[in-house]
C-alpha positions in Angstrom: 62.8 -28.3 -61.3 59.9 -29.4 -59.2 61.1 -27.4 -56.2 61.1 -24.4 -58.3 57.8 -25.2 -59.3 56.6 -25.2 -55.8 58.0 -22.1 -54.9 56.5 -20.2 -58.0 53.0 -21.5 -56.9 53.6 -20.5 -53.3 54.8 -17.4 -53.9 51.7 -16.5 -56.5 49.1 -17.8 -53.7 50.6 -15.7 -50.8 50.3 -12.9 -53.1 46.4 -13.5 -54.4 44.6 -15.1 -50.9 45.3 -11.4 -49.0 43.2 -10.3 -52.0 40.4 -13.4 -51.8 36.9 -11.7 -49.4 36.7 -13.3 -46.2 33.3 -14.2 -45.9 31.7 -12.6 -43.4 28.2 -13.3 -41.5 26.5 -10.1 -42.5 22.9 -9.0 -41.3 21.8 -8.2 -45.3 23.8 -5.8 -46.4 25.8 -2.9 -44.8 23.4 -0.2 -43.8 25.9 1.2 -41.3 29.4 1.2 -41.6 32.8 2.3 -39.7 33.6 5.4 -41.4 36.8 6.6 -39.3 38.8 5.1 -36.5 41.8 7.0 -34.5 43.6 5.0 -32.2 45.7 7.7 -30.6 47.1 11.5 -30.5 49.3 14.6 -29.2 48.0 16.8 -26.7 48.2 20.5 -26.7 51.9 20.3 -25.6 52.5 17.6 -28.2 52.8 14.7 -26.1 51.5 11.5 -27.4 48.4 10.3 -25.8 46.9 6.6 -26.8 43.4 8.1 -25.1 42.6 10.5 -27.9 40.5 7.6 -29.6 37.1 7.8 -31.6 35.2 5.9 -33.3 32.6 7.1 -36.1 30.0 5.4 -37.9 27.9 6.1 -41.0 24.2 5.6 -42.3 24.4 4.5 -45.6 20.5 5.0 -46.1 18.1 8.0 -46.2 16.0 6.6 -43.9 16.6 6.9 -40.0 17.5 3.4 -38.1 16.4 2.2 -34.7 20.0 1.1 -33.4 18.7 0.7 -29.7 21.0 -2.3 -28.3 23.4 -2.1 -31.0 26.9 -2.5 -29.9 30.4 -1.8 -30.4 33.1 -4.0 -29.7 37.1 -4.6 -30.0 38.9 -7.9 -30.8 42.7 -7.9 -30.0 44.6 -8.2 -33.1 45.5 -11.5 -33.0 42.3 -13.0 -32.1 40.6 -15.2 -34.9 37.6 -15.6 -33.6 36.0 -12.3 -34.5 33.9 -13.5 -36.8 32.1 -15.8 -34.4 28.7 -14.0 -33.2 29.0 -16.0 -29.7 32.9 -14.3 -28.9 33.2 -12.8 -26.1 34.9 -9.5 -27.2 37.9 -8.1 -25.8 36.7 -5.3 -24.7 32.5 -4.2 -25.1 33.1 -0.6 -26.3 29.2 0.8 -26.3 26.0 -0.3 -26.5 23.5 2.6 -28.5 20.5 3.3 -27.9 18.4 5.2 -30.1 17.4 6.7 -33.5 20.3 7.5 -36.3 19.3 9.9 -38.6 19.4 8.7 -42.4 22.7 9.9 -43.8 24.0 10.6 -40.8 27.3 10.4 -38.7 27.2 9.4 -35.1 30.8 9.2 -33.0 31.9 8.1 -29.9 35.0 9.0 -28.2 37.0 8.1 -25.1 36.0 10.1 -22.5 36.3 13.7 -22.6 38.1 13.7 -26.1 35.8 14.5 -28.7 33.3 17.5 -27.8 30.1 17.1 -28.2 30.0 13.0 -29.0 27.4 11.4 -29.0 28.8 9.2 -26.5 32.0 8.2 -24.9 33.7 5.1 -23.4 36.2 4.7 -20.7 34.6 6.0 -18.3 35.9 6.3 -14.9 39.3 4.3 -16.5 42.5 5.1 -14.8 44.8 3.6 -16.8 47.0 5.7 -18.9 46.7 4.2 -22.3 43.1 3.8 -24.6 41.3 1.1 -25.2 42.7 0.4 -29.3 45.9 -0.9 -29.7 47.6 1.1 -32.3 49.6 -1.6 -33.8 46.6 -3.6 -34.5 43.2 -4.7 -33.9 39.4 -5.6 -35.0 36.4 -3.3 -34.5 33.4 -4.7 -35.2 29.6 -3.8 -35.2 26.7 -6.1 -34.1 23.0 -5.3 -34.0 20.4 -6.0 -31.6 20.6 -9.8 -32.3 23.9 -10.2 -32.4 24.6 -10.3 -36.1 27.6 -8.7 -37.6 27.1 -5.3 -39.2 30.9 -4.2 -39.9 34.4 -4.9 -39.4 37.4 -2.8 -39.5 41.3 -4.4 -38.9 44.0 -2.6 -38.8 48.1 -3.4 -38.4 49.0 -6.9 -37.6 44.9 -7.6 -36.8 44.6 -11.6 -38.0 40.9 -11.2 -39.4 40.4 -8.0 -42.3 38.0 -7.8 -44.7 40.0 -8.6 -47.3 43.4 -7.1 -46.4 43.9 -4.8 -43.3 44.7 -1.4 -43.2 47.9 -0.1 -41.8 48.7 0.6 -38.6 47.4 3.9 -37.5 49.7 6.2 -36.3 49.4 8.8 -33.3 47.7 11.5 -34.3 46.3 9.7 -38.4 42.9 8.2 -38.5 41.7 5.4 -40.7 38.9 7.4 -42.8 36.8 5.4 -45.3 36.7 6.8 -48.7 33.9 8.4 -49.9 31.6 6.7 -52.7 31.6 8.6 -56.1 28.8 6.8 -57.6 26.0 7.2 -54.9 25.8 10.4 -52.7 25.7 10.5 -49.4 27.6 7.0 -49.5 30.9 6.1 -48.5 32.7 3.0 -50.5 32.3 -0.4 -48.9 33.9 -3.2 -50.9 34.6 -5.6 -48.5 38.6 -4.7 -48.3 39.4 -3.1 -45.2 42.8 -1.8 -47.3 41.2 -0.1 -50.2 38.4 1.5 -48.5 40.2 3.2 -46.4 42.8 6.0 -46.0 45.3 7.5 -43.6 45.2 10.9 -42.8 46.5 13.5 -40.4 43.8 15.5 -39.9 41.2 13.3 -38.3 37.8 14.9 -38.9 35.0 13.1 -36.4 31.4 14.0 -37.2 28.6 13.1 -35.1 25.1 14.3 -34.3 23.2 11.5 -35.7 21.9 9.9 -32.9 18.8 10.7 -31.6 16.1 9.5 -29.0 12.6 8.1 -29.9 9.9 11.1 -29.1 7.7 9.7 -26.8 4.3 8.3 -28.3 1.8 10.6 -27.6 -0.3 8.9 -24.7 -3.8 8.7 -25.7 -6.0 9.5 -22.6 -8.1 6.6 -21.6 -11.2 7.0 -21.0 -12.7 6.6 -18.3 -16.0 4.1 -18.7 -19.4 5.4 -17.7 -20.2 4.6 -14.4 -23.5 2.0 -14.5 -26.8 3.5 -13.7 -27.6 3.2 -10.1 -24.1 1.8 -8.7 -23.6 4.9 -7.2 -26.9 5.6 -6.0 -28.3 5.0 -2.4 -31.5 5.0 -0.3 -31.3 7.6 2.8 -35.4 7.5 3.9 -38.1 5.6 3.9 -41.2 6.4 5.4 -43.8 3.6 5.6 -46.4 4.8 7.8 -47.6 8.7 7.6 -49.8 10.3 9.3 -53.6 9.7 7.8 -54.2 8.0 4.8 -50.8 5.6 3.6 -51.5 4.9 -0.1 -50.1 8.4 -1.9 -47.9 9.1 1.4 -45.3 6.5 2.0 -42.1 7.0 0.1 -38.5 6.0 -0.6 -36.2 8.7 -0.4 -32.7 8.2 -3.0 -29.4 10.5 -3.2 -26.8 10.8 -5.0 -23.7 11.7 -2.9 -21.2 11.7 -6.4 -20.5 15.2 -8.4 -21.9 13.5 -11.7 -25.7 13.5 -13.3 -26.6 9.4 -12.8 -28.5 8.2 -15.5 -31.5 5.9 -13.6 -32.7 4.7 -17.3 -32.2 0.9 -16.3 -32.6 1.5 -12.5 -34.8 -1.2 -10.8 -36.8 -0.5 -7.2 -38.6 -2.8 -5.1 -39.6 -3.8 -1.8 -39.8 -6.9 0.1 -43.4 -6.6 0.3 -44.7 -7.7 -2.8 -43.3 -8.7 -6.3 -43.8 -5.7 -7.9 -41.1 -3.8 -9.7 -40.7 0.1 -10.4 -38.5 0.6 -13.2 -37.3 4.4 -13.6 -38.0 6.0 -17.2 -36.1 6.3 -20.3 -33.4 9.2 -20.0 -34.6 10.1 -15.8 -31.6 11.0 -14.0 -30.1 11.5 -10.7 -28.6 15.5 -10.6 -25.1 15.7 -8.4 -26.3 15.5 -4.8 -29.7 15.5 -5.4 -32.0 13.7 -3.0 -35.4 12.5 -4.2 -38.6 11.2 -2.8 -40.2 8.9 -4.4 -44.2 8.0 -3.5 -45.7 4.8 -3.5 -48.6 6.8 -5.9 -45.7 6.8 -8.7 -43.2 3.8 -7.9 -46.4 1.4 -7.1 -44.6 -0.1 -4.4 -46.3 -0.4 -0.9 -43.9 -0.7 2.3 -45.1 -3.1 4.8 -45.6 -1.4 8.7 -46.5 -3.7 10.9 -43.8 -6.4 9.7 -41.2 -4.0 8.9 -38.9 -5.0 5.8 -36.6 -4.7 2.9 -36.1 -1.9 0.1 -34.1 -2.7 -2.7 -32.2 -0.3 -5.7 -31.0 -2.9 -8.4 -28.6 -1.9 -10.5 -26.5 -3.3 -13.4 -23.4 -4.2 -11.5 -24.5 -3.3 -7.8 -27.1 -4.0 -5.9 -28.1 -1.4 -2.7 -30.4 -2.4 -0.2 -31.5 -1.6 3.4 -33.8 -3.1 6.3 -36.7 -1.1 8.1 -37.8 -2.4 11.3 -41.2 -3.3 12.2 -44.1 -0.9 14.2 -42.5 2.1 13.3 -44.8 5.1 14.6 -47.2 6.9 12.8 -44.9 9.8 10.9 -41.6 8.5 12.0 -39.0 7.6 9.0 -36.0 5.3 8.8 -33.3 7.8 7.8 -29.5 7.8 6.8 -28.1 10.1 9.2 -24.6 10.8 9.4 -23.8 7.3 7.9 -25.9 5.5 10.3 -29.7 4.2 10.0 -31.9 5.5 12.9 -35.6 6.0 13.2 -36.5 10.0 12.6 -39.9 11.8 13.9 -39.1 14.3 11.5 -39.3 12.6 7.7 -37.9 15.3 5.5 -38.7 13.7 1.8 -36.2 15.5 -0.7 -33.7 16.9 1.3 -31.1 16.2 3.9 -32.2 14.1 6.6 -31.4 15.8 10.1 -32.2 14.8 13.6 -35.1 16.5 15.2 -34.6 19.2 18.0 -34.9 17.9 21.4 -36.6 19.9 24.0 -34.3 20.3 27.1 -35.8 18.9 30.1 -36.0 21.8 33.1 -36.1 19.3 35.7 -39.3 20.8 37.4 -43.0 21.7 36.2 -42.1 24.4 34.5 -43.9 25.0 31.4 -42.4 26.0 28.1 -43.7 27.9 26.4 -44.0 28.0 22.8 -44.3 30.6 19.8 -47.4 29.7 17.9 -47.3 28.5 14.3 -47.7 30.3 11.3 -50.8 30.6 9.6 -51.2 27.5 7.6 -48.9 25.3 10.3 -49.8 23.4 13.0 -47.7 22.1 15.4 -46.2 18.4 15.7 -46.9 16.8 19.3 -44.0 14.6 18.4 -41.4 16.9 17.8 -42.8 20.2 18.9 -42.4 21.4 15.6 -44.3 23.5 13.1 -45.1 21.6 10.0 -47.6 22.5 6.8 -51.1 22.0 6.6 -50.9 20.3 3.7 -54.2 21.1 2.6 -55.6 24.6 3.5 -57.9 26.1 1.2 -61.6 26.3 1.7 -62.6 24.0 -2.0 -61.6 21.1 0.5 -62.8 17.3 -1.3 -65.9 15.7 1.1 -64.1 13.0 2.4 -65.7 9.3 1.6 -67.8 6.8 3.5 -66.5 5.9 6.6 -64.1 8.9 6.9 -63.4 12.2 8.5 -61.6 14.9 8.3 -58.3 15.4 10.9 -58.9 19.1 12.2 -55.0 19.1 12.6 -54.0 17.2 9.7 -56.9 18.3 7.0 -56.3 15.1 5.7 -59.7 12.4 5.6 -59.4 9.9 8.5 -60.9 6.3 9.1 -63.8 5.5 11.5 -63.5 2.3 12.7 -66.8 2.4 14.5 -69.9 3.7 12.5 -72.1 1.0 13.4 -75.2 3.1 12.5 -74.3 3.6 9.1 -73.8 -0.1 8.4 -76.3 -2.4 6.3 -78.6 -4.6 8.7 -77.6 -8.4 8.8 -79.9 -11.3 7.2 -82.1 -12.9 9.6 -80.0 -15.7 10.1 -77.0 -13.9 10.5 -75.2 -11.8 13.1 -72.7 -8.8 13.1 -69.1 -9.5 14.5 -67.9 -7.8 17.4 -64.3 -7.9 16.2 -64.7 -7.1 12.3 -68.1 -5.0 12.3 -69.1 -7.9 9.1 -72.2 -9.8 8.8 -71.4 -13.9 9.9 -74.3 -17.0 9.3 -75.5 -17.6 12.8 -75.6 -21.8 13.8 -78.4 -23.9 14.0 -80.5 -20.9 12.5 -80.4 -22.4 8.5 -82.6 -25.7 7.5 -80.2 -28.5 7.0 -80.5 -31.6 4.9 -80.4 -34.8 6.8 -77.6 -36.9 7.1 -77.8 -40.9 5.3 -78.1 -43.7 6.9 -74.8 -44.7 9.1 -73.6 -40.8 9.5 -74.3 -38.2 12.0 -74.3 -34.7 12.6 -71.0 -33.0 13.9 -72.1 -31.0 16.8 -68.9 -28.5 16.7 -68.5 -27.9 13.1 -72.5 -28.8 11.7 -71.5 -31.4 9.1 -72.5 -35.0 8.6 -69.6 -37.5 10.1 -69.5 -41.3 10.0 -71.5 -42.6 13.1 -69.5 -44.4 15.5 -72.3 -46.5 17.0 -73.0 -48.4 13.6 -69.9 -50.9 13.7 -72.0 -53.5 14.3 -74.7 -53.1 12.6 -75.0 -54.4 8.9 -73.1 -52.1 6.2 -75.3 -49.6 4.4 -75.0 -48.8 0.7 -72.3 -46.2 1.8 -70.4 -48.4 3.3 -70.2 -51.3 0.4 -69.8 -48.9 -1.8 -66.7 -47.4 0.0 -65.4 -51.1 0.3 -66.2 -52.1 -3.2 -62.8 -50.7 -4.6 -61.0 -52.4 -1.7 -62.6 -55.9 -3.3 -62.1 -55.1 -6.5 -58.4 -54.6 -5.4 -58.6 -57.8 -4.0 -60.3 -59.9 -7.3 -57.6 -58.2 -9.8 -54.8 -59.3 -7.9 -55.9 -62.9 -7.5 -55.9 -62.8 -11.5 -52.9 -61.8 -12.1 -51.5 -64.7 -9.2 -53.5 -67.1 -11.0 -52.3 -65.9 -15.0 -48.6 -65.8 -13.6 -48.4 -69.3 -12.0 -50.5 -70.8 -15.0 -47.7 -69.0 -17.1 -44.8 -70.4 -15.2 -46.7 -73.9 -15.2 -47.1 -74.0 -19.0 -43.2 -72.6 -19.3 -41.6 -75.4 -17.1 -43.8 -78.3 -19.1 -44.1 -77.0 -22.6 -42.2 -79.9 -24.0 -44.8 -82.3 -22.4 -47.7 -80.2 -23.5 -46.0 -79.4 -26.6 -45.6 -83.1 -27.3 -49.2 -83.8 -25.5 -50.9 -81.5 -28.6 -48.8 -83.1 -31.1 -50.3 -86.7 -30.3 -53.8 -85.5 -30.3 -53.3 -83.6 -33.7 -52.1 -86.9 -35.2 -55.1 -89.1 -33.7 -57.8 -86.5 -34.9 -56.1 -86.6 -38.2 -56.0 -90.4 -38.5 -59.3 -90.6 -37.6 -60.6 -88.1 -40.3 -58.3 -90.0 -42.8 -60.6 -93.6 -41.8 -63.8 -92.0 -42.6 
């Protein structure tokens, strides 16, 4: 009776645990599914073929999914390990990459089956069957992470959802059955067996799949380029002819095919500490040179000692080096990339190297064509220049000037002693400067005190050397008299320090010592 029993039960639970779920490691629930599966086929002369495979998948969802590294693969039908996310498959079908369009079929085939796929495995294969064993086998999807999506089994496969389906026969496809209930949806309980259905007329769909359009690149732009980084110095001119102050300059360029903005330019020279700062909004036009004249900028350029002009910018600094006694009217100039000294300064414009007269090798004379009227002709480089001034309402030059006949420009005398004030009586005119110096021994003097004499060389009272034996003046003690006082103040402190120390090493003794005599006296006053 007992055996009976048994059998009953077994029977009954190998009949309900096909129909139990098998639990299955899904990532959320099934947004894409296996929708049709053919394992094999007849060719156009009927002959079986096990490559005519496909495999087609459906978005359950309206919305489009990024299935980039998605993958599918096939587990051999008696493996039991397909539910493991860290199997090695027995075979890594395809990898997808790409967008599938909401509600949409993609399908991928074995190579050269299916027309228009959206790809296909097998690729380069020369073996004469597919890839899916017809009498049974797992498919199963995993995303990007390597969570399972989907599973399909089929035939003798060990691991179903649920139940497998049948084994598909050449030329039938497993097709999943199409949900009722929700459009656009195909039916997905879990049970391989009752979602699907064999048919003979396989019917792959695919088009789904589609690439990422490109984000739109959004230009960079460039950032301005800081005022002044671009800028450079090509002439400086610290020594024109005539007058300097309103004629030296520093000449800047800008070699770039962009307006400069010189707004927070600074300028300056080695020769003082001033600063010319450019104004709001100036700017530097696209090869533009520019002269600027110490009557604007401020800045004075040293000529005798040469030295240093400096453009500060925000991120750059641009600087160059003049040498000393440069000649009267000859500029430092940028000339084809290399610093030279000029005789022709040419403020504002390109710097160019003068013309140089050939030599004939003899006394023969060249002659010249004269100047225009209102030119005049350089002796330094034989060529015509301006007269910068040459109308007749000419400014009377000032004291001490006159005016260049070449140049029209007012000139320096350096020798107009007639014109000069007359000295003081007891003073005489330098040779050297032309100015008016007290003359020696000319002014009354006060007498020097007793123990000092008079300094022969330089007129001022000195200490007298021929005293040191006589007795000290009043000058003398009283130049010693902080010396003493030196010497009295440190003797008191000696003195307070070792009656300190003496009173510290016997203050029991005298501590003792003042007791006594406080206990006499008050004895005493206690007889009276």
């Amino acid at each position: 009776m007992f055996t009976r029993v048994m059998l009953i039960g077994l029977f009954a639970v190998s009949i309900i645990l096909p129909m139990i779920p098998v639990e299955k490691v899904y990532a959320g629930t099934a947004q894409i599914v296996i929708s049709e599966v053919q394992t094999g086929g007849f060719d156009d002369l009927l002959i079986e073929d096990s490559r005519l495979e496909f495999i087609e998948l459906h978005n359950q969802t309206v919305e489009p999914i990024d299935i980039t590294g998605w993958k599918v693969q096939y587990f051999g039908g008696t493996r039991t390990d397909v539910l493991d996310p860290l199997a090695v498959p027995t075979r890594e079908i395809f990898s997808f990459s790409g967008l599938m369009d909401g509600s949409g079929y993609v399908v991928i085939s074995y190579e050269n089956y299916v027309s228009g796929a959206d790809g296909y495995f097998g690729a380069g294969s020369t073996a004469t069957s597919g890839l899916l064993a017809r009498s049974g086998g797992h498919i199963r999807i995993v995303n990007a992470m390597g969570e399972l999506v989907d599973l399909l089994a089929w035939g003798t496969a060990k691991v179903p959802e649920t139940k497998a389906v049948a084994e598909i026969k050449a030329g039938y496809s497993a097709e999943r059955h199409v949900n009722e209930m929700i459009e656009y949806t195909l039916t997905d309980t879990n049970n391989n067996f009752l979602d699907f259905t064999s048919t003979d007329v396989p019917t792959p769909q695919g088009g789904g799949l589609h690439q990422p359009l490109p984000e739109e690149e959004i230009p960079v732009e460039e950032p301005p380029v800081p005022p002044c980084d671009n800028v450079i110095i090509t002439e400086i001119l610290p020594n024109p002819d005539g007058t300097d102050t309103g004629n030296e300059f520093i000449e800047i360029y800008n070699p770039t095919t962009e307006t400069i903005i010189l707004s927070d330019c600074i300028l300056k020279t080695s020769s003082s500490s001033k600063q010319y700062m450019f104004e709001l909004n100036a700017q530097l036009d696209p090869k533009e040179y520019r002269a600027l004249y110490d009557g604007t900028t401020g800045l004075t350029l040293a000529n005798a000692a040469g030295g240093e002009v400096l453009l500060l910018g925000t991120t750059a600094d641009y600087s160059t080096q003049y040498p000393t006694d440069l000649a009267a009217n000859h500029s430092w100039s940028l000339i084809d990339n290399r610093w030279q000294i000029s005789a022709q300064p040419t403020p504002g414009v390109l710097n160019v190297l003068p013309i140089e007269i050939p030599e004939t090798g003899g006394d023969e004379e060249i002659e010249l064509d004269p100047c225009e009227p209102g030119k005049y002709r350089s002796p330094d480089t034989n060529r015509c220049r301006n007269v910068q001034v040459f109308t007749a309402g000419l400014t009377p030059c000032g004291i001490g000037q006159v005016r260049s006949p070449e140049t029209n420009r007012c000139r320096n005398i350096t020798n107009l002693v007639a014109s000069l004030v007359p000295c003081r009586a007891d003073q005489e005119r330098s040779a050297d400067t032309n100015r008016c110096r007290n003359v020696l021994g000319t002014t009354t003097q006060t007498p020097c005190q007793e123990g000092y004499e008079r300094n022969a060389e330089t007129n001022r009272c000195r200490k007298s050397t021929n005293n040191a034996s006589a007795s000290p003046s009043v000058g003398s003690l009283t130049k010693d008299a902080p010396e003493s006082r030196l010497n009295y103040i440190f003797l008191i402190v000696t003195s307070i320090a070792v009656l300190g120390y003496g009173g510290y090493e016997y203050r029991r003794d005298l501590s003792n010592t003042f007791t006594r005599i406080k206990t006499n006296i008050a004895a005493r006053r206690a007889v009276k």
